[in-house]
C-alpha positions in Angstrom: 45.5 25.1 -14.2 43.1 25.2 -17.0 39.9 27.5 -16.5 36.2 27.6 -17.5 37.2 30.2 -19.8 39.7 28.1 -21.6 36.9 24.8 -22.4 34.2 27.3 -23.8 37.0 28.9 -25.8 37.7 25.3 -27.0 34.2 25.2 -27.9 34.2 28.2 -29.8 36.8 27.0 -31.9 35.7 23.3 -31.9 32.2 25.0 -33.9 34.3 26.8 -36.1 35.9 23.9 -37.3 33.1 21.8 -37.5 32.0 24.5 -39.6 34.9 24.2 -41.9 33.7 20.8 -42.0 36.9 19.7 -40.0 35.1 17.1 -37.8 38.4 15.3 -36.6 39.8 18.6 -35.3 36.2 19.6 -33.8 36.3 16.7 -32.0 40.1 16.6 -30.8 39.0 20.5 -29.5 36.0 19.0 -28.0 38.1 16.0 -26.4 40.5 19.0 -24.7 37.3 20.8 -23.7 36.1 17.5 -22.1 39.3 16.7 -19.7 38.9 20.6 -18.7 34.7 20.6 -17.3 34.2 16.7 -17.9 30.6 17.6 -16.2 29.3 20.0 -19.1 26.0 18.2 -19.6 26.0 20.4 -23.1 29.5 19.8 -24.2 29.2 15.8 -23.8 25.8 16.3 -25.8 27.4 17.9 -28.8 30.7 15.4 -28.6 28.3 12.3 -29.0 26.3 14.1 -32.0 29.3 14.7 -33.6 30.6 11.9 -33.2 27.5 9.9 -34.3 27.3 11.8 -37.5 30.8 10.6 -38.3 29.7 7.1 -38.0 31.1 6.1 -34.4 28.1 4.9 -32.6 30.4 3.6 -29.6 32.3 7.0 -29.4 29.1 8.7 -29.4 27.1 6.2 -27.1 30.5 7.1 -24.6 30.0 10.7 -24.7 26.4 10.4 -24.3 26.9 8.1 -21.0 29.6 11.3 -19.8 26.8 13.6 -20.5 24.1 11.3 -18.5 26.8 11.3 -15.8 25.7 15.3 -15.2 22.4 14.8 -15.5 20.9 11.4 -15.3 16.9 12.3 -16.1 17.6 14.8 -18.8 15.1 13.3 -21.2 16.6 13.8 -24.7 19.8 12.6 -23.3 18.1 9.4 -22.6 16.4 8.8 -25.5 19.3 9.2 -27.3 21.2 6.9 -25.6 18.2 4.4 -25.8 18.5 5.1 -29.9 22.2 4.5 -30.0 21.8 1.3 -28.6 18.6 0.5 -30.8 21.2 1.1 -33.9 24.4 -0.9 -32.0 21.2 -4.0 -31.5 22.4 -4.1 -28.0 19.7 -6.4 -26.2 19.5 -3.5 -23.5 18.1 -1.3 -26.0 14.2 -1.8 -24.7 15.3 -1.3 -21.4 17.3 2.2 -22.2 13.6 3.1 -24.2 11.5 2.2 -20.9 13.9 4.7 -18.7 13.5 7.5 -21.4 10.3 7.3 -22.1 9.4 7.6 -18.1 11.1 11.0 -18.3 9.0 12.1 -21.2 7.2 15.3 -21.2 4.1 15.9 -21.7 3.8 17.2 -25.0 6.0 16.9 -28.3 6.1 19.5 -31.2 9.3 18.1 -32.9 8.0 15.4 -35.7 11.9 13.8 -35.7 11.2 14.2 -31.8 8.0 12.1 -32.2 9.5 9.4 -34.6 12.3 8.5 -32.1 9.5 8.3 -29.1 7.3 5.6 -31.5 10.3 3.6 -32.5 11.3 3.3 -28.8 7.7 2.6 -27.6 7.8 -0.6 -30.1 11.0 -1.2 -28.7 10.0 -1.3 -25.3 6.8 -2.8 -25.5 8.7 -5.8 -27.3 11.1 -6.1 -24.4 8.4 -6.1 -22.0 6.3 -8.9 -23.7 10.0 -11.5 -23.6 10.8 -10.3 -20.1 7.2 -10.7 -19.2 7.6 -14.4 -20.8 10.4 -15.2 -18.9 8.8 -14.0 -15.6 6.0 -16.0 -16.0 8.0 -19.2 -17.2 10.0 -18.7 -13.8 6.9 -18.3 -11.6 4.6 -20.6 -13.6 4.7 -23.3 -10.5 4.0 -21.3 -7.7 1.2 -19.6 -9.7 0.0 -22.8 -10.7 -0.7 -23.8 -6.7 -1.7 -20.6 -5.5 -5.2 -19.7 -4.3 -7.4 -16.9 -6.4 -6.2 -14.0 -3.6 -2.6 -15.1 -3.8 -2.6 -15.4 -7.8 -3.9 -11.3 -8.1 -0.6 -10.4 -5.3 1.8 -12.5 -7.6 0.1 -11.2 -10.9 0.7 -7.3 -9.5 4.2 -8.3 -8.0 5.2 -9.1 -11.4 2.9 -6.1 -13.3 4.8 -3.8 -10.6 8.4 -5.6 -11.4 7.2 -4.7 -15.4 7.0 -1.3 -14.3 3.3 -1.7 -15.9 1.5 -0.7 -12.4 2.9 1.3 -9.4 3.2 1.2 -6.2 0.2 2.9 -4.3 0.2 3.8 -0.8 -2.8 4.5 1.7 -2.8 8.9 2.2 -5.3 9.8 4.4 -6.7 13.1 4.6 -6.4 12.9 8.7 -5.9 10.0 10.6 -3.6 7.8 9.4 -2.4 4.5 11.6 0.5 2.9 11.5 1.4 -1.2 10.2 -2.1 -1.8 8.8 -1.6 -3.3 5.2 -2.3 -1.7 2.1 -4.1 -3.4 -0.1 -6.3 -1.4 -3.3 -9.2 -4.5 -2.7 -8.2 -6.1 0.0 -9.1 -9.9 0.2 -12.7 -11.2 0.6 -11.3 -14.2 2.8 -11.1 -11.3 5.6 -14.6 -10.7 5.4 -17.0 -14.0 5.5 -19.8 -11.8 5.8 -20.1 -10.7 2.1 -21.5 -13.4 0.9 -24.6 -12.7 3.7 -24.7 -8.9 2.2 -24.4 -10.4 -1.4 -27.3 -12.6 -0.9 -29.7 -10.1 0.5 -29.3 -8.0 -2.7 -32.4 -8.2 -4.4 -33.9 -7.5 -0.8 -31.7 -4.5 -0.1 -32.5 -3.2 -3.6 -36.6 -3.1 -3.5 -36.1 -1.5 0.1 -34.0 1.2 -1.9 -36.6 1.8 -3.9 -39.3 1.8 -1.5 -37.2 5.0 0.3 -36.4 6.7 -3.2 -39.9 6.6 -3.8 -41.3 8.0 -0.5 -42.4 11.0 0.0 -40.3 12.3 3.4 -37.3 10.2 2.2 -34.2 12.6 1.9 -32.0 12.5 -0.9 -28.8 15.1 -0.6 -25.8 15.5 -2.1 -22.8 13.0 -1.6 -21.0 16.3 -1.1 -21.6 19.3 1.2 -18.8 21.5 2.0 -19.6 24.8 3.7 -19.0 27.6 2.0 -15.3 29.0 2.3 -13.9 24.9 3.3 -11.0 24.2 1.1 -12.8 22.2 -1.7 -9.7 21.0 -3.3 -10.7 18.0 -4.8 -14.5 18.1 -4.5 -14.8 21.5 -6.1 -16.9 20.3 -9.3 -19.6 18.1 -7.1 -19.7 19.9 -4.4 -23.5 20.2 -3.6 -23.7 18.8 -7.1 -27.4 16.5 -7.6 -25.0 14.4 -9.8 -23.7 12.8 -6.7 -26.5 11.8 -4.3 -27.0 9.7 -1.0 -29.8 8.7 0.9 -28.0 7.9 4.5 -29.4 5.3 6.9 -26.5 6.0 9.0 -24.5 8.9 8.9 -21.8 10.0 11.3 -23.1 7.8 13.9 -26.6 8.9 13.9 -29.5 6.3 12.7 -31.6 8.6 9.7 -34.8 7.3 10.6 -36.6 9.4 7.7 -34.9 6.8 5.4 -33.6 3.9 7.4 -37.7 3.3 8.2 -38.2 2.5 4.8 -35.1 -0.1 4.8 -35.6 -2.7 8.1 -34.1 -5.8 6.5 -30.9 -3.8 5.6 -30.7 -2.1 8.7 -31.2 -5.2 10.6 -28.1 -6.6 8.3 -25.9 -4.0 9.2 -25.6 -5.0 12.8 -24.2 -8.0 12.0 -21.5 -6.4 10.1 -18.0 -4.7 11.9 -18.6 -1.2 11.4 -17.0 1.2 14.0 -19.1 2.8 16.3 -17.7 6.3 16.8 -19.6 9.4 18.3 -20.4 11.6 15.8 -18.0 10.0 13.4 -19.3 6.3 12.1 -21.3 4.4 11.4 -21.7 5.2 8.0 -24.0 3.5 5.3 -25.8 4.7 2.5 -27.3 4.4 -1.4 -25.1 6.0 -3.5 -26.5 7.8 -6.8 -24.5 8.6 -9.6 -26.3 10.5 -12.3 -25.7 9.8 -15.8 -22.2 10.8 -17.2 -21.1 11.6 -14.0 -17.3 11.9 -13.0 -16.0 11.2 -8.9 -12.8 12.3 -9.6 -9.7 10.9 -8.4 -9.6 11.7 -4.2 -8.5 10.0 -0.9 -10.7 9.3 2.7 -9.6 10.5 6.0 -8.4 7.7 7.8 -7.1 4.1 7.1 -8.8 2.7 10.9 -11.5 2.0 8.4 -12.1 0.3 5.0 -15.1 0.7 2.6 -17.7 -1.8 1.2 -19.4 -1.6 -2.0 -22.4 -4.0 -2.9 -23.9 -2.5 -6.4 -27.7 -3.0 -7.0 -28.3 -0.8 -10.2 -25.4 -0.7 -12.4 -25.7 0.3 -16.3 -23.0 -1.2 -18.7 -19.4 0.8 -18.7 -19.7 2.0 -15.0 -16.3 1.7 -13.6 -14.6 2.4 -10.1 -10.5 2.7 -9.6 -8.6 2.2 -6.3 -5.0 3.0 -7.2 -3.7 0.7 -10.1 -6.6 -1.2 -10.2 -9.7 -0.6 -12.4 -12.8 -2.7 -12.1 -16.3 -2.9 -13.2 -18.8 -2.8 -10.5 -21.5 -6.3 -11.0 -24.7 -5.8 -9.5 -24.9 -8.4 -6.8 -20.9 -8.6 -6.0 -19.5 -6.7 -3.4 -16.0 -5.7 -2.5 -13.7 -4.0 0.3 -11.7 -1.4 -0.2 -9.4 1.2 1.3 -10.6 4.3 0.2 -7.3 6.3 1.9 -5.6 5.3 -1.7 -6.4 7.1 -4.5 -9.7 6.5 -6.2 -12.1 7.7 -8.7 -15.4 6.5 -10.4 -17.5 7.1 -13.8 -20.9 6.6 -14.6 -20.7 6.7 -18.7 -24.1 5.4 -19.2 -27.3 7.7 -19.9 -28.7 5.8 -16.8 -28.4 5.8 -13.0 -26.1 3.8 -11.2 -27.0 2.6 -7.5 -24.6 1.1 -4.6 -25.2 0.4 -1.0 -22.2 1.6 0.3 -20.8 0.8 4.4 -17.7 1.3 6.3 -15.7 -0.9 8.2 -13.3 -1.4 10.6 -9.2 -1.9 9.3 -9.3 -5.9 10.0 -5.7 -5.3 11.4 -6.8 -3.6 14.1 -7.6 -5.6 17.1 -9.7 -4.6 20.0 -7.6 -2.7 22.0 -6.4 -0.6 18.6 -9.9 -0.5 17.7 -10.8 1.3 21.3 -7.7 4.4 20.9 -8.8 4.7 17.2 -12.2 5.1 18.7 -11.2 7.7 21.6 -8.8 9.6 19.6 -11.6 10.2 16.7 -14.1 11.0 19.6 -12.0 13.7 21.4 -11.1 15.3 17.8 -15.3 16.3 17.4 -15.7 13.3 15.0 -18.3 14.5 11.6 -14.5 13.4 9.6 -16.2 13.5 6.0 -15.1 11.4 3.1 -17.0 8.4 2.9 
Protein backbone atom coordinates (compact mmCIF):
# COMPACT_ATOMS: atom_id res chain seq x y z
CA UNK A 1 0.00 0.00 0.00
CA UNK A 2 1.32 3.37 -0.97
CA UNK A 3 2.14 5.80 2.00
CA UNK A 4 2.04 9.62 2.76
CA UNK A 5 5.66 9.44 2.42
CA UNK A 6 5.67 8.05 -1.08
CA UNK A 7 3.00 11.21 -2.60
CA UNK A 8 5.26 14.02 -1.03
CA UNK A 9 8.23 12.21 -2.42
CA UNK A 10 6.28 12.32 -5.75
CA UNK A 11 6.02 15.87 -5.16
CA UNK A 12 9.51 16.43 -4.56
CA UNK A 13 10.35 15.00 -7.75
CA UNK A 14 7.30 16.33 -9.68
CA UNK A 15 9.16 20.17 -8.65
CA UNK A 16 12.27 19.02 -9.88
CA UNK A 17 11.01 18.27 -13.07
CA UNK A 18 9.01 21.13 -13.49
CA UNK A 19 12.14 22.76 -12.83
CA UNK A 20 13.86 21.02 -15.62
CA UNK A 21 11.05 22.45 -17.46
CA UNK A 22 9.68 18.84 -17.92
CA UNK A 23 5.96 19.84 -17.38
CA UNK A 24 4.50 16.41 -18.90
CA UNK A 25 6.55 14.36 -16.50
CA UNK A 26 5.67 16.99 -13.46
CA UNK A 27 2.40 16.35 -14.09
CA UNK A 28 2.40 12.46 -14.70
CA UNK A 29 4.40 12.54 -11.03
CA UNK A 30 1.75 14.76 -9.79
CA UNK A 31 -1.18 12.49 -11.37
CA UNK A 32 0.62 9.37 -9.24
CA UNK A 33 0.76 11.75 -6.20
CA UNK A 34 -3.02 12.42 -6.75
CA UNK A 35 -4.35 8.60 -6.76
CA UNK A 36 -2.10 8.21 -3.45
CA UNK A 37 -3.78 11.49 -1.01
CA UNK A 38 -6.52 12.48 -3.62
CA UNK A 39 -7.62 14.93 -0.60
CA UNK A 40 -4.25 17.17 -0.60
CA UNK A 41 -6.00 20.48 -0.85
CA UNK A 42 -2.19 21.69 -1.88
CA UNK A 43 -1.22 19.07 -4.31
CA UNK A 44 -4.64 19.53 -6.45
CA UNK A 45 -3.75 23.38 -6.23
CA UNK A 46 -0.43 23.00 -7.88
CA UNK A 47 -1.83 20.10 -10.53
CA UNK A 48 -4.38 22.71 -11.86
CA UNK A 49 -1.66 25.62 -12.02
CA UNK A 50 0.40 23.53 -13.93
CA UNK A 51 -1.71 22.45 -15.83
CA UNK A 52 -3.22 25.85 -16.72
CA UNK A 53 0.09 27.23 -17.65
CA UNK A 54 0.33 24.42 -20.21
CA UNK A 55 -2.77 25.64 -21.84
CA UNK A 56 -5.43 22.97 -20.54
CA UNK A 57 -8.01 24.98 -18.90
CA UNK A 58 -10.34 21.76 -18.51
CA UNK A 59 -7.53 19.71 -16.91
CA UNK A 60 -6.83 22.47 -14.72
CA UNK A 61 -10.52 23.54 -13.94
CA UNK A 62 -10.72 19.40 -12.90
CA UNK A 63 -7.87 19.57 -10.54
CA UNK A 64 -9.12 22.68 -9.18
CA UNK A 65 -12.79 21.08 -8.56
CA UNK A 66 -10.43 17.86 -6.68
CA UNK A 67 -8.88 20.54 -4.64
CA UNK A 68 -12.35 22.37 -3.73
CA UNK A 69 -13.45 18.78 -2.82
CA UNK A 70 -10.97 19.23 0.45
CA UNK A 71 -11.79 22.41 1.10
CA UNK A 72 -14.85 23.93 -0.30
CA UNK A 73 -14.46 27.84 1.14
CA UNK A 74 -10.73 28.11 0.64
CA UNK A 75 -11.05 31.44 -1.05
CA UNK A 76 -8.22 31.52 -3.70
CA UNK A 77 -9.35 28.11 -4.66
CA UNK A 78 -12.58 29.62 -5.54
CA UNK A 79 -11.62 32.43 -7.28
CA UNK A 80 -9.63 30.46 -9.34
CA UNK A 81 -12.05 28.29 -10.29
CA UNK A 82 -14.52 31.21 -10.95
CA UNK A 83 -11.49 32.59 -13.41
CA UNK A 84 -11.12 29.34 -15.17
CA UNK A 85 -14.50 29.40 -16.14
CA UNK A 86 -14.47 33.24 -16.96
CA UNK A 87 -11.60 32.10 -19.64
CA UNK A 88 -13.61 28.61 -20.84
CA UNK A 89 -16.91 31.55 -21.25
CA UNK A 90 -18.86 29.07 -19.33
CA UNK A 91 -22.34 30.94 -18.58
CA UNK A 92 -21.73 29.75 -14.76
CA UNK A 93 -18.82 31.90 -14.63
CA UNK A 94 -20.75 34.93 -12.56
CA UNK A 95 -22.18 32.53 -10.46
CA UNK A 96 -18.61 30.80 -9.49
CA UNK A 97 -17.42 34.90 -9.00
CA UNK A 98 -20.49 35.49 -6.49
CA UNK A 99 -19.35 32.21 -4.28
CA UNK A 100 -15.73 33.44 -4.26
CA UNK A 101 -16.04 36.64 -3.65
CA UNK A 102 -18.44 35.86 -0.44
CA UNK A 103 -15.33 34.05 1.03
CA UNK A 104 -13.15 37.07 0.48
CA UNK A 105 -11.09 38.45 3.16
CA UNK A 106 -10.94 41.48 4.28
CA UNK A 107 -7.94 42.93 2.96
CA UNK A 108 -5.78 42.30 -0.26
CA UNK A 109 -2.04 43.19 -0.74
CA UNK A 110 -1.45 41.08 -3.91
CA UNK A 111 -2.08 43.67 -7.10
CA UNK A 112 -2.54 40.29 -9.43
CA UNK A 113 -4.73 39.26 -6.30
CA UNK A 114 -6.74 42.51 -6.77
CA UNK A 115 -7.08 42.34 -10.66
CA UNK A 116 -8.69 38.87 -10.52
CA UNK A 117 -11.27 40.20 -7.58
CA UNK A 118 -12.34 43.42 -10.03
CA UNK A 119 -12.65 41.26 -13.15
CA UNK A 120 -14.94 38.83 -11.10
CA UNK A 121 -16.91 41.68 -9.41
CA UNK A 122 -17.88 42.84 -13.16
CA UNK A 123 -18.53 39.47 -13.78
CA UNK A 124 -20.83 38.93 -11.14
CA UNK A 125 -22.51 42.07 -11.05
CA UNK A 126 -23.41 41.36 -14.83
CA UNK A 127 -24.88 38.02 -13.97
CA UNK A 128 -26.90 39.45 -11.35
CA UNK A 129 -28.46 42.28 -13.44
CA UNK A 130 -29.75 39.10 -16.39
CA UNK A 131 -30.82 36.79 -13.54
CA UNK A 132 -32.41 39.82 -11.84
CA UNK A 133 -34.15 40.37 -15.43
CA UNK A 134 -35.33 37.14 -15.65
CA UNK A 135 -36.75 37.14 -12.08
CA UNK A 136 -38.63 39.98 -12.59
CA UNK A 137 -39.94 38.92 -16.11
CA UNK A 138 -41.22 35.66 -14.16
CA UNK A 139 -42.88 37.57 -11.37
CA UNK A 140 -43.90 40.70 -13.32
CA UNK A 141 -47.87 39.48 -12.92
CA UNK A 142 -48.17 38.84 -9.42
CA UNK A 143 -46.22 42.06 -8.74
CA UNK A 144 -48.33 43.84 -10.97
CA UNK A 145 -51.57 42.93 -8.59
CA UNK A 146 -50.04 43.02 -5.46
CA UNK A 147 -50.78 45.62 -2.74
CA UNK A 148 -47.82 48.30 -1.62
CA UNK A 149 -47.00 45.81 1.70
CA UNK A 150 -47.05 42.69 -0.46
CA UNK A 151 -44.83 44.43 -3.39
CA UNK A 152 -41.75 45.33 -0.57
CA UNK A 153 -42.03 41.14 0.74
CA UNK A 154 -41.78 40.09 -3.05
CA UNK A 155 -39.20 42.89 -3.86
CA UNK A 156 -36.90 41.45 -0.68
CA UNK A 157 -37.87 37.72 -1.55
CA UNK A 158 -36.23 38.27 -4.72
CA UNK A 159 -33.22 40.86 -3.35
CA UNK A 160 -32.64 37.84 -0.72
CA UNK A 161 -32.86 35.01 -3.72
CA UNK A 162 -30.06 37.72 -5.47
CA UNK A 163 -28.07 37.19 -2.46
CA UNK A 164 -28.16 41.20 -2.50
CA UNK A 165 -29.83 41.34 1.19
CA UNK A 166 -29.89 38.64 3.99
CA UNK A 167 -31.79 37.10 5.98
CA UNK A 168 -32.18 38.87 9.47
CA UNK A 169 -33.59 37.43 12.44
CA UNK A 170 -35.15 39.07 15.70
CA UNK A 171 -32.07 38.49 18.81
CA UNK A 172 -33.23 39.68 21.81
CA UNK A 173 -31.12 40.64 24.52
CA UNK A 174 -33.58 38.72 27.12
CA UNK A 175 -36.95 37.76 26.39
CA UNK A 176 -37.44 36.28 23.32
CA UNK A 177 -41.07 34.55 22.31
CA UNK A 178 -41.66 32.11 20.25
CA UNK A 179 -43.86 32.22 16.41
CA UNK A 180 -44.15 35.98 16.36
CA UNK A 181 -43.09 37.18 12.75
CA UNK A 182 -40.10 38.88 11.94
CA UNK A 183 -40.46 41.55 9.99
CA UNK A 184 -37.42 44.73 9.86
CA UNK A 185 -40.75 47.33 9.38
CA UNK A 186 -43.46 45.53 9.88
CA UNK A 187 -46.69 46.56 7.95
CA UNK A 188 -48.63 49.73 8.70
CA UNK A 189 -52.05 47.85 7.84
CA UNK A 190 -51.42 46.29 11.49
CA UNK A 191 -51.50 49.43 13.02
CA UNK A 192 -54.61 51.86 11.88
CA UNK A 193 -53.70 54.15 14.49
CA UNK A 194 -50.68 55.85 12.81
CA UNK A 195 -52.34 57.81 10.83
CA UNK A 196 -54.11 59.40 14.27
CA UNK A 197 -50.30 59.81 15.71
CA UNK A 198 -49.19 61.12 12.11
CA UNK A 199 -51.81 63.73 12.22
CA UNK A 200 -51.14 65.11 15.57
CA UNK A 201 -47.57 65.94 14.56
CA UNK A 202 -47.32 69.46 14.48
CA UNK A 203 -49.29 69.24 17.86
CA UNK A 204 -46.86 66.75 19.43
CA UNK A 205 -43.95 68.80 18.21
CA UNK A 206 -44.75 72.45 19.80
CA UNK A 207 -45.57 70.43 23.07
CA UNK A 208 -41.92 69.10 22.63
CA UNK A 209 -40.67 72.19 22.57
CA UNK A 210 -42.67 73.68 25.23
CA UNK A 211 -40.94 70.73 27.69
CA UNK A 212 -37.38 71.39 26.09
CA UNK A 213 -37.72 74.75 26.89
CA UNK A 214 -38.93 74.62 30.56
CA UNK A 215 -37.18 75.08 33.15
CA UNK A 216 -37.75 71.75 35.60
CA UNK A 217 -38.06 69.65 32.33
CA UNK A 218 -35.39 66.76 32.49
CA UNK A 219 -33.33 65.92 29.67
CA UNK A 220 -30.88 62.66 30.31
CA UNK A 221 -28.98 60.53 28.45
CA UNK A 222 -30.61 57.80 26.12
CA UNK A 223 -28.08 55.72 27.94
CA UNK A 224 -27.25 55.11 31.54
CA UNK A 225 -25.44 52.00 32.42
CA UNK A 226 -24.02 51.74 36.00
CA UNK A 227 -20.72 51.67 36.37
CA UNK A 228 -19.13 48.06 36.13
CA UNK A 229 -22.65 46.76 33.73
CA UNK A 230 -21.28 45.07 30.67
CA UNK A 231 -21.51 48.02 28.14
CA UNK A 232 -20.75 45.95 25.17
CA UNK A 233 -22.43 47.77 22.61
CA UNK A 234 -23.35 51.07 24.29
CA UNK A 235 -19.78 51.65 25.49
CA UNK A 236 -19.20 55.03 23.31
CA UNK A 237 -22.81 56.73 24.40
CA UNK A 238 -22.98 55.56 27.43
CA UNK A 239 -24.09 58.70 29.56
CA UNK A 240 -23.06 60.41 26.32
CA UNK A 241 -25.29 64.14 25.93
CA UNK A 242 -25.05 63.07 22.18
CA UNK A 243 -27.91 60.75 22.85
CA UNK A 244 -30.72 62.37 24.87
CA UNK A 245 -34.41 61.67 25.98
CA UNK A 246 -36.90 63.52 27.67
CA UNK A 247 -39.33 60.43 28.98
CA UNK A 248 -43.04 60.97 29.54
CA UNK A 249 -43.21 57.38 30.32
CA UNK A 250 -40.54 55.43 31.40
CA UNK A 251 -40.56 51.85 32.71
CA UNK A 252 -44.11 52.13 33.62
CA UNK A 253 -43.87 55.22 35.54
CA UNK A 254 -45.80 58.63 34.19
CA UNK A 255 -42.63 61.57 34.37
CA UNK A 256 -44.79 64.22 35.35
CA UNK A 257 -41.82 66.84 35.31
CA UNK A 258 -42.17 66.46 31.48
CA UNK A 259 -45.25 64.70 30.55
CA UNK A 260 -47.10 68.14 32.24
CA UNK A 261 -45.77 70.03 29.58
CA UNK A 262 -47.12 67.41 26.84
CA UNK A 263 -51.21 66.75 27.56
CA UNK A 264 -52.38 66.29 24.00
CA UNK A 265 -49.68 63.55 23.47
CA UNK A 266 -50.12 61.98 26.57
CA UNK A 267 -53.79 61.97 26.10
CA UNK A 268 -52.83 60.20 22.57
CA UNK A 269 -50.90 57.58 24.01
CA UNK A 270 -53.83 55.90 25.70
CA UNK A 271 -55.39 55.24 22.82
CA UNK A 272 -52.43 53.48 21.51
CA UNK A 273 -51.53 49.37 22.54
CA UNK A 274 -48.67 49.87 24.61
CA UNK A 275 -47.99 47.10 27.28
CA UNK A 276 -48.56 47.95 30.68
CA UNK A 277 -45.84 46.19 32.64
CA UNK A 278 -44.75 46.98 36.38
CA UNK A 279 -41.71 48.57 36.32
CA UNK A 280 -41.01 47.55 32.78
CA UNK A 281 -43.41 49.59 30.05
CA UNK A 282 -44.82 51.81 29.03
CA UNK A 283 -42.25 53.52 27.41
CA UNK A 284 -42.36 56.84 25.34
CA UNK A 285 -40.16 59.56 24.89
CA UNK A 286 -38.30 62.58 22.52
CA UNK A 287 -35.40 61.23 21.26
CA UNK A 288 -32.31 63.75 20.70
CA UNK A 289 -29.56 62.98 18.50
CA UNK A 290 -26.88 65.60 18.56
CA UNK A 291 -25.16 66.55 15.48
CA UNK A 292 -22.88 63.90 13.82
CA UNK A 293 -23.98 61.52 16.11
CA UNK A 294 -23.54 57.62 15.58
CA UNK A 295 -26.29 54.79 17.45
CA UNK A 296 -24.41 52.06 16.55
CA UNK A 297 -25.57 48.89 15.32
CA UNK A 298 -27.44 47.04 18.71
CA UNK A 299 -30.49 44.78 19.49
CA UNK A 300 -33.71 45.39 22.30
CA UNK A 301 -34.55 42.96 24.91
CA UNK A 302 -37.53 41.27 23.97
CA UNK A 303 -39.65 40.74 20.75
CA UNK A 304 -43.35 40.81 23.06
CA UNK A 305 -42.92 44.33 21.92
CA UNK A 306 -42.34 46.42 18.76
CA UNK A 307 -41.14 50.13 18.49
CA UNK A 308 -42.73 53.28 16.91
CA UNK A 309 -41.04 56.06 15.43
CA UNK A 310 -42.95 59.38 14.41
CA UNK A 311 -39.94 62.04 13.51
CA UNK A 312 -40.76 65.83 14.22
CA UNK A 313 -37.29 67.47 13.55
CA UNK A 314 -35.34 65.73 11.06
CA UNK A 315 -32.28 67.57 9.13
CA UNK A 316 -31.41 66.22 5.60
CA UNK A 317 -29.19 62.80 5.51
CA UNK A 318 -30.55 61.45 8.89
CA UNK A 319 -30.89 57.83 8.40
CA UNK A 320 -32.05 54.72 10.64
CA UNK A 321 -31.31 50.82 9.67
CA UNK A 322 -33.35 47.75 10.85
CA UNK A 323 -31.44 44.80 9.44
CA UNK A 324 -31.20 45.00 5.57
CA UNK A 325 -33.22 47.87 5.33
CA UNK A 326 -32.05 51.52 5.42
CA UNK A 327 -34.46 54.34 5.39
CA UNK A 328 -34.70 57.98 5.78
CA UNK A 329 -36.70 59.17 8.60
CA UNK A 330 -39.69 62.13 7.07
CA UNK A 331 -40.90 64.38 9.62
CA UNK A 332 -44.54 63.64 9.88
CA UNK A 333 -44.36 59.67 8.79
CA UNK A 334 -44.12 57.16 11.33
CA UNK A 335 -43.25 53.62 11.25
CA UNK A 336 -43.16 50.16 13.40
CA UNK A 337 -40.41 48.41 13.92
CA UNK A 338 -38.86 45.41 15.75
CA UNK A 339 -35.95 46.70 17.41
CA UNK A 340 -34.85 42.91 18.59
CA UNK A 341 -33.06 42.90 14.95
CA UNK A 342 -30.17 44.61 14.44
CA UNK A 343 -30.34 48.31 14.07
CA UNK A 344 -28.36 51.53 13.97
CA UNK A 345 -28.98 55.26 13.30
CA UNK A 346 -26.85 58.57 12.10
CA UNK A 347 -27.39 61.97 12.49
CA UNK A 348 -24.79 63.43 9.68
CA UNK A 349 -26.17 66.91 9.79
CA UNK A 350 -24.70 69.89 11.97
CA UNK A 351 -28.27 69.99 13.34
CA UNK A 352 -30.49 68.23 15.88
CA UNK A 353 -32.67 65.57 14.96
CA UNK A 354 -35.98 64.95 17.10
CA UNK A 355 -38.42 61.72 17.30
CA UNK A 356 -41.21 60.80 19.49
CA UNK A 357 -40.50 57.44 20.06
CA UNK A 358 -43.32 54.52 21.85
CA UNK A 359 -43.42 50.89 22.35
CA UNK A 360 -45.84 48.48 21.49
CA UNK A 361 -47.18 45.34 21.95
CA UNK A 362 -45.95 42.25 19.23
CA UNK A 363 -49.54 42.39 17.28
CA UNK A 364 -49.19 38.46 17.21
CA UNK A 365 -49.72 38.25 20.59
CA UNK A 366 -53.19 37.87 21.70
CA UNK A 367 -54.65 38.49 25.05
CA UNK A 368 -53.90 35.58 26.90
CA UNK A 369 -50.00 35.79 25.45
CA UNK A 370 -50.11 39.31 26.17
CA UNK A 371 -51.06 38.48 30.07
CA UNK A 372 -47.79 35.56 30.54
CA UNK A 373 -45.57 38.06 28.61
CA UNK A 374 -46.83 40.51 31.25
CA UNK A 375 -46.37 38.23 34.44
CA UNK A 376 -43.24 36.67 33.37
CA UNK A 377 -41.58 40.35 32.83
CA UNK A 378 -43.23 41.35 36.21
CA UNK A 379 -41.75 38.53 38.37
CA UNK A 380 -38.18 39.04 36.54
CA UNK A 381 -37.98 42.92 38.46
CA UNK A 382 -38.95 44.56 35.09
CA UNK A 383 -36.54 48.17 34.49
CA UNK A 384 -35.39 45.64 30.97
CA UNK A 385 -33.53 48.65 29.23
CA UNK A 386 -33.19 49.06 25.49
CA UNK A 387 -35.79 51.07 24.16
Amino acid sequence: MASPSQSADLQRSADAAAARGAIGEALALLDKAAAIAPGNFDLHLKRSAMLRATGDRQGALAAIESALAASPLDFMALLMRASLKDNLGLADAGEAYAQALAQRPASIANPQIAAAIKRGEEVRDRWLEDKETRLRAAMAEAERVADSEEAARIARFRDNALRRTRVWHAEPTHFHYPGLIEREYHDRSLFPWLGELEAATDVIQAEFEAVAAAERAELVPYIQYPAGAPLAQWKALNHSRDWTAIHLWQYGERIDANARHCPRTMELLTAFPQPQIGRCSPNAMFSLLAPGTRIPPHNGVANTRLVCHLPLIVPPGCWFRVGAETREWKRGEAWVFDDTIEHEAMNPSDELRVILIIDIWHPGLGNTEQNAVRALLEAEGGEVTGL
